[in-house]
Backbone as CSV, one residue per row, in Angstrom:
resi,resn,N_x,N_y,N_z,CA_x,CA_y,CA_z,C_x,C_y,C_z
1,UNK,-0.382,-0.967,30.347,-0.902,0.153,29.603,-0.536,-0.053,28.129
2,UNK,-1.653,0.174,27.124,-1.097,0.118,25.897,-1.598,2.047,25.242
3,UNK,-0.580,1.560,23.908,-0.905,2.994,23.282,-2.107,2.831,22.818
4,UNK,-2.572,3.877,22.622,-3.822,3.972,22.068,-5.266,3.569,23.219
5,UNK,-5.000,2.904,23.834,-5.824,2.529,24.757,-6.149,3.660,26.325
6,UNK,-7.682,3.639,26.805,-7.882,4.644,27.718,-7.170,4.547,28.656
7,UNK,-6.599,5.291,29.514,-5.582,5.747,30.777,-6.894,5.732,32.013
8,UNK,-6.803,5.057,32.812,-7.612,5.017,33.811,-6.809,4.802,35.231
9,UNK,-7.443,5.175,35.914,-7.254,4.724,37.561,-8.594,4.387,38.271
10,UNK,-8.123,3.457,38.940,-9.678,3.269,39.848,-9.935,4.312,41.263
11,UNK,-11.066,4.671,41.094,-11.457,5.675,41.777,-11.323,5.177,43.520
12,UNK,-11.158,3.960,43.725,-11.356,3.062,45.126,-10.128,3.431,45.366
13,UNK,-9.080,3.303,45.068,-7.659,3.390,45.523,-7.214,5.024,45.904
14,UNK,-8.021,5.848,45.135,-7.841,6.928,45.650,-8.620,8.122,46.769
15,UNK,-9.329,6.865,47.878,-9.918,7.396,48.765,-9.014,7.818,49.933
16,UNK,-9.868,8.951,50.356,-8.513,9.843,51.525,-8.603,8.870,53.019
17,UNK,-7.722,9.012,53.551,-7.433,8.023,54.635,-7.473,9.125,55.744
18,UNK,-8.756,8.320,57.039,-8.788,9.201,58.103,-8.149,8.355,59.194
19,UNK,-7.229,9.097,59.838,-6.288,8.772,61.376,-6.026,7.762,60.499
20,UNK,-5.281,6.763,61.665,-4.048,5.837,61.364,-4.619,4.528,61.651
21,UNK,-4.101,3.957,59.951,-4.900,2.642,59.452,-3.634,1.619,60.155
22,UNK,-3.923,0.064,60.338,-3.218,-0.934,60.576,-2.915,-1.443,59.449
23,UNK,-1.554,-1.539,58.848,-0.728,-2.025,57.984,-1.466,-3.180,57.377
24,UNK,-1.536,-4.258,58.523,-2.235,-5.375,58.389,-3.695,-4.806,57.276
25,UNK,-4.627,-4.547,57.900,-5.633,-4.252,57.087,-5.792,-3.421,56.284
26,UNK,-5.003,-2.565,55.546,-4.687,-2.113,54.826,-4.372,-3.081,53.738
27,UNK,-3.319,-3.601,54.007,-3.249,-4.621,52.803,-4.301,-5.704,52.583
28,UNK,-4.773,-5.905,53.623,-6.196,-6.914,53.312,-7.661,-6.201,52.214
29,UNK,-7.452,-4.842,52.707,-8.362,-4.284,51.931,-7.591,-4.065,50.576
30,UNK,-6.409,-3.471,50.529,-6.150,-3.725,48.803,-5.995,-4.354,48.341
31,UNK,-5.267,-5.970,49.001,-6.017,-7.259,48.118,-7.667,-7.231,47.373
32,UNK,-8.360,-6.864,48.918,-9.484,-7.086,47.999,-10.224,-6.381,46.937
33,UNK,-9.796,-5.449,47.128,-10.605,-4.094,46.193,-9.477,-4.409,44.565
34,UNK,-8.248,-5.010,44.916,-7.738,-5.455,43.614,-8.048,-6.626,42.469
35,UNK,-8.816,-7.584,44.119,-9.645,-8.439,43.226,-10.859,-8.206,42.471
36,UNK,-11.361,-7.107,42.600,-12.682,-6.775,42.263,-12.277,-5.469,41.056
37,UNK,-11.271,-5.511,40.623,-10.904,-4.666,39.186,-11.451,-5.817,38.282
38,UNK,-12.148,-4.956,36.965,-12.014,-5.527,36.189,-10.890,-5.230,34.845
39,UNK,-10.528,-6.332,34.060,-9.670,-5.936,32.598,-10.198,-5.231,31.964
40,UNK,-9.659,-4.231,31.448,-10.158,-3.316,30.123,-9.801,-4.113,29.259
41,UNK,-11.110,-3.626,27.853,-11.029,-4.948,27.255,-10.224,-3.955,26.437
42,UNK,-9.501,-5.801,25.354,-8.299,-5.300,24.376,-8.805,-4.707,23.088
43,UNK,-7.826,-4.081,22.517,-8.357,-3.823,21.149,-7.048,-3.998,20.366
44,UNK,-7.666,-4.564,19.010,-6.857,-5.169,18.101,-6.725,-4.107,17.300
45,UNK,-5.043,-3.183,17.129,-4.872,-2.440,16.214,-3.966,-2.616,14.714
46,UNK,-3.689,-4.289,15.149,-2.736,-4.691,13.585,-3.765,-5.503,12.633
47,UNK,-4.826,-5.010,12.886,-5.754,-5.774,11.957,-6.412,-4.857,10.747
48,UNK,-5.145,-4.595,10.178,-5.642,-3.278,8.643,-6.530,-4.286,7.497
49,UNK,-7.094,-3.955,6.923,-7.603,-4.662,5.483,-6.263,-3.948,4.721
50,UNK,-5.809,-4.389,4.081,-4.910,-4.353,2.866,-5.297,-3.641,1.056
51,UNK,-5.182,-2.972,0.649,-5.896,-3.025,-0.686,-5.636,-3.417,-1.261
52,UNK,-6.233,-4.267,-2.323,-5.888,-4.931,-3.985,-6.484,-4.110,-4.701
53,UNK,-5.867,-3.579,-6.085,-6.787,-3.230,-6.397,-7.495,-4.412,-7.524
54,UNK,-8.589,-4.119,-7.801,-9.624,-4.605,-8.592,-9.298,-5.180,-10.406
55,UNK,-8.441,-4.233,-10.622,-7.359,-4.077,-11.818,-6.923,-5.627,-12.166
56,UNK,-6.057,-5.775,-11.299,-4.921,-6.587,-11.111,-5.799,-8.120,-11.793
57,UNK,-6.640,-8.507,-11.231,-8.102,-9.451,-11.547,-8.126,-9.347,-13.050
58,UNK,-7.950,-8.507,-14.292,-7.974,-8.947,-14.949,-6.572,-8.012,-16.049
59,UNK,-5.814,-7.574,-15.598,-4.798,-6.611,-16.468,-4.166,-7.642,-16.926
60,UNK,-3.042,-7.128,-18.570,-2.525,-7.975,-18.685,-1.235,-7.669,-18.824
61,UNK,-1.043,-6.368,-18.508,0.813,-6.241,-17.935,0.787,-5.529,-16.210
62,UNK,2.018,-5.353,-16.252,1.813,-5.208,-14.387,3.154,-4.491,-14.440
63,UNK,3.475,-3.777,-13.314,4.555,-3.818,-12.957,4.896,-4.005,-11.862
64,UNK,6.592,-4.367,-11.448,7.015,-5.324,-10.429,7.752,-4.494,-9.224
65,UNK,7.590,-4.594,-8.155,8.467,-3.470,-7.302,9.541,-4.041,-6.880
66,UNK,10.733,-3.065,-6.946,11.881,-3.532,-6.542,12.321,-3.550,-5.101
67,UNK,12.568,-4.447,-4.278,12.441,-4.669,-3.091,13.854,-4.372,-2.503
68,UNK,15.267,-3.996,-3.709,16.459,-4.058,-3.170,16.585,-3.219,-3.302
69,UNK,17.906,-2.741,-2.336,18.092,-0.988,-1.788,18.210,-0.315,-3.356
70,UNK,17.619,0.626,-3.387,18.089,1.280,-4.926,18.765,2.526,-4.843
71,UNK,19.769,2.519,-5.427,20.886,4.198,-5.599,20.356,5.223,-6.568
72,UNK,20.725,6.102,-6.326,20.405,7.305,-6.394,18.496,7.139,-6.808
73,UNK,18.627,8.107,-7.844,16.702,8.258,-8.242,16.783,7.000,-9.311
74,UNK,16.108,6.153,-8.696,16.278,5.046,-9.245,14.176,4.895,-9.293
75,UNK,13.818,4.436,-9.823,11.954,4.019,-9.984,11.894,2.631,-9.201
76,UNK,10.857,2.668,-8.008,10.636,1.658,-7.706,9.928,1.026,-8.171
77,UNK,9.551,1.253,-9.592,8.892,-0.545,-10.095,9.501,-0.138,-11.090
78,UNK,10.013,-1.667,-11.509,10.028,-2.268,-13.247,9.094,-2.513,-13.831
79,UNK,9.376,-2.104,-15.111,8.073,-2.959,-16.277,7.665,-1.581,-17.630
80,UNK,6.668,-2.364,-17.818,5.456,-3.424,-17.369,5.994,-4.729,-17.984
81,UNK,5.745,-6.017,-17.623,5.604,-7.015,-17.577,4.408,-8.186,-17.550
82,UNK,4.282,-8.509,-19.290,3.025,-9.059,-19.558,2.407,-10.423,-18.404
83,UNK,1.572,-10.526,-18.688,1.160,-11.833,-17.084,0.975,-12.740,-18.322
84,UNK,1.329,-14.112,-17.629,1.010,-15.562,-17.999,-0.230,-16.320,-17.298
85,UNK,0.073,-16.370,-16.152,-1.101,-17.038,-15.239,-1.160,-16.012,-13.958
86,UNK,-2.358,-15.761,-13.283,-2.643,-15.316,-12.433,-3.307,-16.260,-11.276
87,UNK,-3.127,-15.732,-9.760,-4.025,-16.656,-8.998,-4.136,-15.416,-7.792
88,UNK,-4.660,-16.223,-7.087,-5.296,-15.127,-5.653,-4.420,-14.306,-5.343
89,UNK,-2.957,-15.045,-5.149,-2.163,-14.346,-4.260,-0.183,-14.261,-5.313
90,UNK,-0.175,-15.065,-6.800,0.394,-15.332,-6.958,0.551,-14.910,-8.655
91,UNK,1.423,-14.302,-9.325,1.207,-13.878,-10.762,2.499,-14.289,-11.275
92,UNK,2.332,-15.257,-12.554,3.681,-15.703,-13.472,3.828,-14.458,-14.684
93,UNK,5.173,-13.851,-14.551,4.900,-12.549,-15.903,5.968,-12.823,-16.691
94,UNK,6.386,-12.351,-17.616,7.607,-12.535,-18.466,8.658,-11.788,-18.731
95,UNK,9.625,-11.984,-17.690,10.800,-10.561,-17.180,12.292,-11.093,-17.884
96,UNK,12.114,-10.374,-19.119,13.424,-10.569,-19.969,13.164,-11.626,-20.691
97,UNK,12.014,-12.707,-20.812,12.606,-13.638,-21.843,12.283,-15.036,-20.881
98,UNK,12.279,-14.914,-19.324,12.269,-15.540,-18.770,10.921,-15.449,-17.850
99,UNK,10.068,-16.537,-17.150,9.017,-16.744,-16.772,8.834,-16.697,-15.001
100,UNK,8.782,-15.527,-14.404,9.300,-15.178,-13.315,7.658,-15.010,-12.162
101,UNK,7.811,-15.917,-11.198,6.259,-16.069,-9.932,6.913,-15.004,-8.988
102,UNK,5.508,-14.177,-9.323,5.750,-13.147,-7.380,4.584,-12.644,-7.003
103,UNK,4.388,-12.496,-6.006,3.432,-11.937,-4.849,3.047,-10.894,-5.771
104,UNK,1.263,-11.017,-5.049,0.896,-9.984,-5.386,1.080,-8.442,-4.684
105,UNK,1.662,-8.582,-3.396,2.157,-7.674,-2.500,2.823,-6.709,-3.488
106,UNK,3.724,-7.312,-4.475,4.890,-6.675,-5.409,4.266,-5.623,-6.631
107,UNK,3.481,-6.500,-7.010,3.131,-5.468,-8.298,1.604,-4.516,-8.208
108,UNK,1.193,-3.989,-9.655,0.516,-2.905,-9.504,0.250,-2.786,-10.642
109,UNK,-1.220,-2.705,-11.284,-1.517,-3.137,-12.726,-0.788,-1.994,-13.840
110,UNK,-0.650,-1.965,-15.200,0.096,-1.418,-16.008,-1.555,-1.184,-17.215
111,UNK,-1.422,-0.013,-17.272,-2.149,0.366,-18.107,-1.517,0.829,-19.870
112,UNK,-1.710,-0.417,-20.506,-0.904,-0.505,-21.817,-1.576,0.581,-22.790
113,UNK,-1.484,0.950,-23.720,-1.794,1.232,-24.982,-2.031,-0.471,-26.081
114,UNK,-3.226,-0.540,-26.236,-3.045,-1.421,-27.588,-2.823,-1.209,-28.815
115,UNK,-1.824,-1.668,-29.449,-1.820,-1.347,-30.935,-2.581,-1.719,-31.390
116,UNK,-3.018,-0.808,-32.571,-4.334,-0.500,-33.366,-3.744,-0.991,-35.098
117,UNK,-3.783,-2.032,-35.607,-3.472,-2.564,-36.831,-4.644,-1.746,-37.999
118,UNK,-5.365,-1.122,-37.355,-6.810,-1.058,-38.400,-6.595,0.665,-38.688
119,UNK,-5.839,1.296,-37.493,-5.636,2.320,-37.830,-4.574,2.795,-38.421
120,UNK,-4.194,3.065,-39.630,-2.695,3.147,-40.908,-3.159,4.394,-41.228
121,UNK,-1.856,5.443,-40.929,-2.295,6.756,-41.894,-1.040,6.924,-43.354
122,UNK,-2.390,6.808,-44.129,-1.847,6.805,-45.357,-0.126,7.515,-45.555
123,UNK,-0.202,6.613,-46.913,1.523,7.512,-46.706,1.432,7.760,-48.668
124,UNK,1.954,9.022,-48.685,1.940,9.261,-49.965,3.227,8.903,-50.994
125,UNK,2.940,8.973,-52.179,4.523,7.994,-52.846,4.569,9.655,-53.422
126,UNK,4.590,10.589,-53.292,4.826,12.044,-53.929,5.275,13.029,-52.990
127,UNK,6.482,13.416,-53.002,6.653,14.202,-51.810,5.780,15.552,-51.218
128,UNK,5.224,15.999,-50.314,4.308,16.901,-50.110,5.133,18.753,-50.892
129,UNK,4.436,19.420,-51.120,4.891,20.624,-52.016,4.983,21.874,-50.648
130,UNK,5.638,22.375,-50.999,6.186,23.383,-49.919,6.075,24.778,-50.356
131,UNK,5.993,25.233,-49.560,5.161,26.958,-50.202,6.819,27.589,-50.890
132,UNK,6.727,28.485,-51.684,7.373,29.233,-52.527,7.034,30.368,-51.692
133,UNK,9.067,30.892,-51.257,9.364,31.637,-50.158,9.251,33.220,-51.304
134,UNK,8.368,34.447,-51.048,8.471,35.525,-51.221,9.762,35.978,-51.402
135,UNK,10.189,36.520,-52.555,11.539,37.453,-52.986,11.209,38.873,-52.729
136,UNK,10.101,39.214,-52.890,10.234,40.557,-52.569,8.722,40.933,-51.380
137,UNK,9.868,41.886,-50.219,9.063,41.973,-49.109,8.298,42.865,-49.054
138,UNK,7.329,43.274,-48.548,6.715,44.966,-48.732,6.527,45.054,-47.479
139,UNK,7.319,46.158,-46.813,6.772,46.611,-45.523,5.509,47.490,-45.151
């Protein structure tokens, strides 16, 4: 019996028995009526599709999940962490300075901000003027 799978009995085995059968043929008949079961067929339930997402194909930071026990509220991913080379199953990123390969199982794309060089908000060489605080109040 598996989980997930239908619960059956065969309906042959549970026919009512009139007066008194011979041992002997008794078992000759449930040999045979056992040969004539058929297997329920199997079904394959560890066969998930997995998701990637779509991202990952072309992002260019990521972050990395931490796979070791972590204390207290600790974030399970680091990063982000820019990518060097990418492949199907395999991403080189740059963690500290150093050039570090891991599964794509691990990470999860990082949605950066790009700095914008073109956008500068002016800066004035005059300090801005500040309102002149009322001396006398009128209620």
């Amino acid at each position: 019996m598996l989980y997930g799978a239908a619960i059956r009995l065969p309906g042959e085995l549970l026919s009512t028995i009139t007066g008194s059968t011979d041992p002997s043929s008794f078992v000759g008949k449930l040999k045979e009526m056992m040969q004539r079961l058929l297997p329920s067929e199997t079904q394959h339930h560890g066969q998930h599709s997995v998701f990637v997402s779509k991202v990952l194909s072309s992002c260019s930071h990521l972050f990395l999940r931490t796979d070791a026990l972590r204390k207290g509220f600790r974030p399970p991913y680091e990063g982000p962490f820019q990518v060097f080379h990418r492949n199907e199953k395999i991403f080189k990123i740059n963690k500290n300075g150093k050039e570090l390969t891991v599964n794509i199982d691990r990470v999860k794309p990082a949605y950066v901000l790009r700095d914008c060089d073109t956008t500068r908000f002016p800066t004035s060489e005059s300090p801005t003027p500040q309102r002149k605080l009322q001396e006398d109040r009128t209620s």
